[in-house]
C-alpha positions in Angstrom: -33.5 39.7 -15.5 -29.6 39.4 -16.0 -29.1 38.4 -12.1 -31.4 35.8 -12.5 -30.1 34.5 -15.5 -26.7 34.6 -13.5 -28.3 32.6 -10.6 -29.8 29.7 -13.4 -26.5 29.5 -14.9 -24.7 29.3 -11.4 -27.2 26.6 -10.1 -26.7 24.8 -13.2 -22.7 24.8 -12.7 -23.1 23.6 -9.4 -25.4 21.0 -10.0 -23.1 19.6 -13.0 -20.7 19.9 -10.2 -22.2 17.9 -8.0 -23.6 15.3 -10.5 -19.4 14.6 -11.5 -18.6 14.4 -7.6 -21.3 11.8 -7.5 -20.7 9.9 -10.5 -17.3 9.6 -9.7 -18.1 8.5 -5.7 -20.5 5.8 -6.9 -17.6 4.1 -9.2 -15.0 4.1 -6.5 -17.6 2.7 -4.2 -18.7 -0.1 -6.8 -15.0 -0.8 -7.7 -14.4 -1.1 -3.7 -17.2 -3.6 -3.4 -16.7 -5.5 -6.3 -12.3 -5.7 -4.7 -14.5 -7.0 -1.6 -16.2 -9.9 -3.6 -13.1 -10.8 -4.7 -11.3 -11.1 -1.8 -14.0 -13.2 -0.4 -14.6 -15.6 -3.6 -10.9 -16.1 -3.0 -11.2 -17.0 0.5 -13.5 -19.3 -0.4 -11.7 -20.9 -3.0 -8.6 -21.1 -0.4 -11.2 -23.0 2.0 -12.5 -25.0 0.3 -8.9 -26.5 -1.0 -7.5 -27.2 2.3 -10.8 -28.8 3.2 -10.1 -30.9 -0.6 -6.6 -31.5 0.8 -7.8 -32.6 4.3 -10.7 -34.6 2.6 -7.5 -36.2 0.3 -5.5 -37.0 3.6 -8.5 -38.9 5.2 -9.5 -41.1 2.3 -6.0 -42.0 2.0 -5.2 -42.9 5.4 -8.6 -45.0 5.6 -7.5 -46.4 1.9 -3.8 -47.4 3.6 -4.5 -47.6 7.3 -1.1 -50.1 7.4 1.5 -47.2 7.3 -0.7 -45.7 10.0 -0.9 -48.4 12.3 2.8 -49.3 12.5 4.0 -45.6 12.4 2.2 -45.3 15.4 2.7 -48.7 17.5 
């Protein structure tokens, strides 16, 4: 009866064991992934200035074609 007792007790440290290791994977995965969406929203958010910077430069050249015209004649 005592070896068996033994062997519950050891299975139960291991799996308490094991339940940490995976607890502690699953937030280092999820705080890798959530770095990821960051990076992307700020790529995004980088794009989608230079195309509001671009869009900027076009209106106003089409606004105030003059400078334009004789800068390039």
């Amino acid at each position: 009866m005592f070896v068996t007792d033994r062997l519950e007790e050891d299975i139960l440290n291991l799996i308490n064991l094991l339940s940490g290791q995976i607890f502690l994977c699953l937030n280092y995965f999820e705080k890798v992934e959530n770095e990821r969406l960051d990076s992307v929203k700020l790529f995004q958010r980088e794009k989608m200035a230079s195309l509001g910077q671009l869009y900027l430069g076009i209106t106003h050249e089409i606004n105030n074609p003059n400078p334009f015209i004789s800068g390039n004649s």
